[in-house]
C-alpha positions in Angstrom: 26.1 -15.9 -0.3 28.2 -17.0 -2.9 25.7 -19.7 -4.6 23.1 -16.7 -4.6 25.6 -14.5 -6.6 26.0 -17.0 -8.8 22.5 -17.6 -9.2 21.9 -13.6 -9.5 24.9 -13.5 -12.7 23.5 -16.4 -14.3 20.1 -14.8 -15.0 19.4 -13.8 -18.6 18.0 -10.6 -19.2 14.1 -11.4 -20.0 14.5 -12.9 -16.6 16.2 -9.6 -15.0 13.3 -7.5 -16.2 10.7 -10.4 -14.9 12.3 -9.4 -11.6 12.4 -6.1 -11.7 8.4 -5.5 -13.0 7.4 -8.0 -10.2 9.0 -6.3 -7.5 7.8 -2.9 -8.9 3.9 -4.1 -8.9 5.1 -5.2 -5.4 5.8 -1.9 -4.2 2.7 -0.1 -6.3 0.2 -2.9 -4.6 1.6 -1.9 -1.1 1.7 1.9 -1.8 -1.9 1.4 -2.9 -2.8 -0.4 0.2 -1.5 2.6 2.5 -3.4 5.3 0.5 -6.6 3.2 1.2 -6.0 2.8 4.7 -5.5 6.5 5.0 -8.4 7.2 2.9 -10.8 4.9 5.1 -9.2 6.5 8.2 -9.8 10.0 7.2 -13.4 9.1 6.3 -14.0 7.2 9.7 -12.5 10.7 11.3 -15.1 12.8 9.3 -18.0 10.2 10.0 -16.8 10.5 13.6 -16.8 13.8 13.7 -20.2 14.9 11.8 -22.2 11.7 14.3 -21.1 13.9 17.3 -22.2 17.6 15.7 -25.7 15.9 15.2 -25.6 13.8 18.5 -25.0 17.4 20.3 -27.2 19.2 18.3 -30.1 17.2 18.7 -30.0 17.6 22.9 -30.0 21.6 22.1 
């Protein structure tokens, strides 16, 4: 723990800001991911959902 604290307080700024901008795309990437998933979930659910009106509506 030590040796990393060192490491952390040794870091010039440039590199600071490197950190903090690759972490931040990080976290954008991985919000990005989850609104796809929930996109392509919701549009599954609606696909789902207008298959079965026509399934039922064609044995009327």
């Amino acid at each position: 723990m030590k040796s990393f604290m060192e490491l952390l307080f040794s870091l010039s700024f440039s590199e600071w800001m490197l950190m903090i901008q690759t972490t931040i795309m990080i976290i954008e990437c991985r919000i990005r991911i989850i609104e796809f998933e929930r996109k392509s979930a919701a549009i599954r659910s609606k696909e789902n959902r207008h298959l079965s009106v026509h399934h039922f509506s064609n044995k009327r």
